[in-house]
N, C-alpha and C positions, 0 to 999 in steps of 0.2 A: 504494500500500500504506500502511495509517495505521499512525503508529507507537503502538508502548504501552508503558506503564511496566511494569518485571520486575515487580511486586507483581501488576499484572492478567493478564500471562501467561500464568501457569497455569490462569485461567480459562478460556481459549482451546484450551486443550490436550487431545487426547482423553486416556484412559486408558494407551495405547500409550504416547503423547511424556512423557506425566509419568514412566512408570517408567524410560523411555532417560534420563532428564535427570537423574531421582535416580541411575542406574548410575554415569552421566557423571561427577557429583559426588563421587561416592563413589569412585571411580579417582582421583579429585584429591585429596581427602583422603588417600586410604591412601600415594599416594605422597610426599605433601609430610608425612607423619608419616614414609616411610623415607628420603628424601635432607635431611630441615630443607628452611630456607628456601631452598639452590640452587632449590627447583621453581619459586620464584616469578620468578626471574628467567629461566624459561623461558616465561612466559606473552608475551605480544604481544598488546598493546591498540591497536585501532583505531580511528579514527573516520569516520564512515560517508562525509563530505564525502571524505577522501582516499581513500577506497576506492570510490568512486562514480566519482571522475577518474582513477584507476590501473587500475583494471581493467575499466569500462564504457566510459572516453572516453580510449583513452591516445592517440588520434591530436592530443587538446586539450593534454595534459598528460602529459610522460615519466615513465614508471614511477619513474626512479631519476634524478633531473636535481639540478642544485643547488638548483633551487625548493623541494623534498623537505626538503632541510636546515635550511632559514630558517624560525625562528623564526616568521613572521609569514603562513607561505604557508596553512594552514589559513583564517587570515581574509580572506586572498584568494579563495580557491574559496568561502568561502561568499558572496561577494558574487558572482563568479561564476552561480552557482544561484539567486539572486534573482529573483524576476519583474520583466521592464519595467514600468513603472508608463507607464498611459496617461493621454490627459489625457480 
């Protein structure tokens, strides 16, 4: 699957997904104008390396282990996913 930057996106999108994705927005709007800022600290950012080994390959890597915690474990699994380099 290629990835794409949010700007191009919407290019991609039929009719249908653009108006679910403006609804969506606009739910997040309307409530982060009724709680303030608490909504934001309801959000949960992901990145895709930890979510590719948590929920695709958890027999490689535990869901919830102390690797999770460390600082540094992100730059681990991305070398993980690296291709072998042949000679």
């Amino acid at each position: 699957m290629p990835k794409f930057c949010a700007q191009w996106v919407s290019k991609h999108l039929t009719e249908e997904q653009k108006i679910h994705r403006m609804s969506v927005s606009m739910q997040h709007v309307m409530e982060c104008h009724e709680i303030g800022n608490q909504f934001l600290s309801t959000i949960i950012a992901v990145d895709e390396i930890e979510f590719y080994h948590i929920l695709i390959q958890p027999s490689k890597v535990g869901a919830w282990n102390a690797d999770t915690l460390d600082p540094h474990y992100r730059r681990r699994m991305s070398r993980q996913l690296e291709p072998e380099k042949s000679c």
